[in-house]
C-alpha positions, 0 to 999 in steps of 0.5 A, spaced: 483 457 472 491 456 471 493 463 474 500 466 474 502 472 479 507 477 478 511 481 483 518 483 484 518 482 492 513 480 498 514 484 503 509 486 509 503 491 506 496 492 503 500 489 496 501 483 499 495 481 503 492 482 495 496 478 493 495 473 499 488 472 498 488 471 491 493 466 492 488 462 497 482 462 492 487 459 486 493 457 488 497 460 483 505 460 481 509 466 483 514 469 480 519 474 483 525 478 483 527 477 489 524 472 495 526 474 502 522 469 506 523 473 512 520 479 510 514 476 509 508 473 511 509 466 512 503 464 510 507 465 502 511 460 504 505 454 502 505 457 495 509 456 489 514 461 489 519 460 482 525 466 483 527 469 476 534 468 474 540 473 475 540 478 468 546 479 464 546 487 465 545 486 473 552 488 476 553 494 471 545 496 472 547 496 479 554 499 479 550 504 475 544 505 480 549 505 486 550 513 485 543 513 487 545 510 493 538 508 495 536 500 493 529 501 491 532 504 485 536 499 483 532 493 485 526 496 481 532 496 475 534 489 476 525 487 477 525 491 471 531 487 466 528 481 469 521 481 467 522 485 461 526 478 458 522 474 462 518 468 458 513 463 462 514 456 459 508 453 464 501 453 461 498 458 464 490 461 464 491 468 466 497 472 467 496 478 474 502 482 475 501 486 480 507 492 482 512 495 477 515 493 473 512 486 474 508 487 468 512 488 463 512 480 463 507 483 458 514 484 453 513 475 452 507 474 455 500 474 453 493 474 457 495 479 462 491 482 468 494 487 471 493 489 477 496 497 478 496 498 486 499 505 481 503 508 477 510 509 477 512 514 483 518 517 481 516 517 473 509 520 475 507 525 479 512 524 485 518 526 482 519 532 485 518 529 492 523 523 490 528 528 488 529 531 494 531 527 498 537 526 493 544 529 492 546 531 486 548 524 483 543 521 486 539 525 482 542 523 476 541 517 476 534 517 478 532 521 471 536 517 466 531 511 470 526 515 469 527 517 462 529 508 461 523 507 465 517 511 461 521 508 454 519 501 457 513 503 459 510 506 453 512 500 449 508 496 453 502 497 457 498 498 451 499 491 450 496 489 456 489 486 456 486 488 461 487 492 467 485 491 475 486 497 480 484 499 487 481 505 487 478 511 482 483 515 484 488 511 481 483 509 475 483 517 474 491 516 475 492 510 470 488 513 465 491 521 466 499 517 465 498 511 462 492 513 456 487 507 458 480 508 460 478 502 461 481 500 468 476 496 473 476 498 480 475 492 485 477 495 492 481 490 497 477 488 502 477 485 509 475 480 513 471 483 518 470 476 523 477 476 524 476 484 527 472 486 533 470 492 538 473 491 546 473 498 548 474 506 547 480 506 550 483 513 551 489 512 545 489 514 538 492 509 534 495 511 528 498 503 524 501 503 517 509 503 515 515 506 517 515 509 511 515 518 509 510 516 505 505 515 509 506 523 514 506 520 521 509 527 522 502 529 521 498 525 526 504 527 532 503 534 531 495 533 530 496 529 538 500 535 540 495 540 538 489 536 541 492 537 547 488 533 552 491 530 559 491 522 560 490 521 552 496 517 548 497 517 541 500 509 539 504 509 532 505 502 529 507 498 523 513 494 519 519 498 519 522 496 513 530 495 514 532 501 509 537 506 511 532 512 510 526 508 514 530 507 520 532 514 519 524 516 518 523 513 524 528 518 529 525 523 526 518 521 528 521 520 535 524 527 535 517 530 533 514 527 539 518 529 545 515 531 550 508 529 549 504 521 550 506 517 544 508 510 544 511 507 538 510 499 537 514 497 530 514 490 527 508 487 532 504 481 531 498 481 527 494 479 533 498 485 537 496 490 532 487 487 532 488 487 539 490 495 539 484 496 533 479 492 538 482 497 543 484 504 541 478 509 541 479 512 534 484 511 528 488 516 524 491 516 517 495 522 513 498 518 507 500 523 502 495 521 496 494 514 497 492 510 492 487 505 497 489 504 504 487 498 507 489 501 514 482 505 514 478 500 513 481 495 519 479 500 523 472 501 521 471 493 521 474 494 529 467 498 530 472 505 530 472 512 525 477 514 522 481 521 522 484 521 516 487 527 510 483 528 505 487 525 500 486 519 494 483 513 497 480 514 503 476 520 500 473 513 497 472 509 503 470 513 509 464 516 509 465 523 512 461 525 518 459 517 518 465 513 519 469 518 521 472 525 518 476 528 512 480 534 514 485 538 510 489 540 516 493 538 522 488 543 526 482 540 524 484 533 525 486 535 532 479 538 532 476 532 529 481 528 535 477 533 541 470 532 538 471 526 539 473 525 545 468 529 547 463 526 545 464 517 546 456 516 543 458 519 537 465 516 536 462 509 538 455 511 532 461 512 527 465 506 529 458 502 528 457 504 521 464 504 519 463 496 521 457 496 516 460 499 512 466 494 510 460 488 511 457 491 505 462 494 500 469 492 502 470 484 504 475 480 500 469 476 497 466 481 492 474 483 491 475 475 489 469 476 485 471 481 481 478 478 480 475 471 477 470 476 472 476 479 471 481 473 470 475 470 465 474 475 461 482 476 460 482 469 459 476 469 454 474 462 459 
């Protein structure tokens, strides 16, 4: 099969450990807006990696978006000019785009599979939260985006052949924004041979991106209420380079003055399996997330999770079983007590959290079900 992938960036997240393993089972050609080999993985590298060209409209576009003073915005309006003009002149199977606006390559191309990681943030759902981290420009301009980016939007995804997503909730977001019912849900996955269980040390481990959607503020005020001598809560992931994410993580330092939290940004993989193989039990608390690959490498590394009871983990973590659903830091400090207290349970959660990924979530039942996807797009 001939597949084609699309996406504006790569950067070092769940997006792009999808996009790696697809690669790895079809060797695709990706195309990209934008292609910065050191933020990420280098694996991509052994790939066919083609950049879009520069659009006509991308100085006044980004002269425009600059009083938004946030590059997202402006790097999602050069994405979405790029793609929107955007014709493959290569044969092709199946077309896979994957974050916004990549599938609006469906403008000049056919047999497209969209995988949708979730519908646009700041368009739906989300826009309050985005507005208020802005000034009075800045809000300006983020709604004539929106405004031009729901016009788009509503042209093209009733194009699109088929859809792929990562969970039921964000199905159930697809089909309340974007009008279609007939998403697929193929979870991303794990490969639970490359995690393992070395012992129930006496830290927490909370692992994602320094970013303020993902609510690290959360599980440090958690740990505090725990309050447990001898005990450390360790946050780790990739800090993205913007303004606002290093700005995120002084706020998170502020949060956890006086109390055992250690903070370990842009570790190595093997770093961070170490410190899964390690820690006594995981913490999540990203607002609404759509999937949330960080829980199920937890549970592959034989430890529960302790996450907010929101979007995809409600999906993956079997509460009372794998781990535990709470709806307020207190009864996630509750849950960190209970199991500290109680080891056996902890180590019984962590058991069935491992099997659990071995039977539901393995990056070969995802792959399949992209290929059956692919093929029935495709109409091989």
């Amino acid at each position: 099969m001939d597949l084609a992938i699309c996406q504006p960036y790569l950067a070092y997240g769940g997006v792009e450990k999808v996009i790696l393993k697809l690669a790895e089972r079809f060797n695709p050609v990706i195309y990209l807006s934008q292609y910065d080999k050191g933020s990420t993985w280098r694996a991509f590298s052994e790939f066919d990696i083609r950049i879009l060209p520069h659009h006509a409209l991308e100085l006044p576009l980004r002269a425009f978006s600059g009083l938004d003073k946030d590059a997202r915005t402006t790097s999602l309006g050069v994405s979405a000019l790029k793609f929107l003009d955007f014709k493959i002149k290569d044969d092709y199977d199946v077309l896979n785009p994957h974050l916004l606006p990549s599938h609006w390559a469906r403008n000049h191309n056919a047999r497209v599979c969209w995988y949708c990681h979730c519908p646009c943030r700041p368009a739906y759902g989300w826009t309050d939260y985005y507005m208020a981290e802005r000034g009075l420009a800045g809000r300006f301009a983020l709604r004539a985006s929106i405004a031009s980016y729901t016009h788009f939007e509503e042209k093209i995804v009733p194009k699109i052949e088929s859809i792929c997503t990562n969970s039921d909730f964000t199905r159930k977001n697809i089909e309340k924004y974007h009008k279609r019912e007939d998403a697929i849900v193929a979870h991303p996955g794990v490969g639970a041979k490359d995690y393992s269980t070395t012992g129930f040390s006496k830290f927490f481990l909370y692992n994602s991106r320094f970013v303020p959607e993902k609510n690290m503020e959360f599980a440090i005020r958690a740990f505090r209420r725990f309050s447990r001598k001898g005990w450390k809560l360790v946050i780790c992931g990739h800090l993205p380079s913007e303004k606002r994410n290093k700005d995120y993580l002084e706020f998170l330092k502020n949060e956890a003055r006086g109390i055992n939290v250690e903070f370990k940004p842009n570790i190595s993989d093997a770093v961070l399996k170490s410190l899964y193989a390690d820690c006594y039990c995981a913490l999540f608390a990203a607002i609404k997330e759509d999937w949330g690959i960080v829980p199920l490498e937890a549970m592959a590394s034989g430890k529960p999770v302790i996450s907010i009871k929101q979007g995809g983990p409600c999906e993956s973590i079997l509460d009372g079983k794998t781990g535990f659903l709470v709806d307020s830091i207190d009864k996630m400090a509750e849950k960190m007590r209970h199991l500290a207290d109680h080891p056996d349970i902890c180590e019984q959660m962590g058991k069935e959290g491992r099997k659990r990924v071995e039977q539901n979530y393995t990056w070969k039942i995802f792959l399949d079900k992209m290929e059956n996807a692919f093929k029935k797009t495709a109409k091989m």
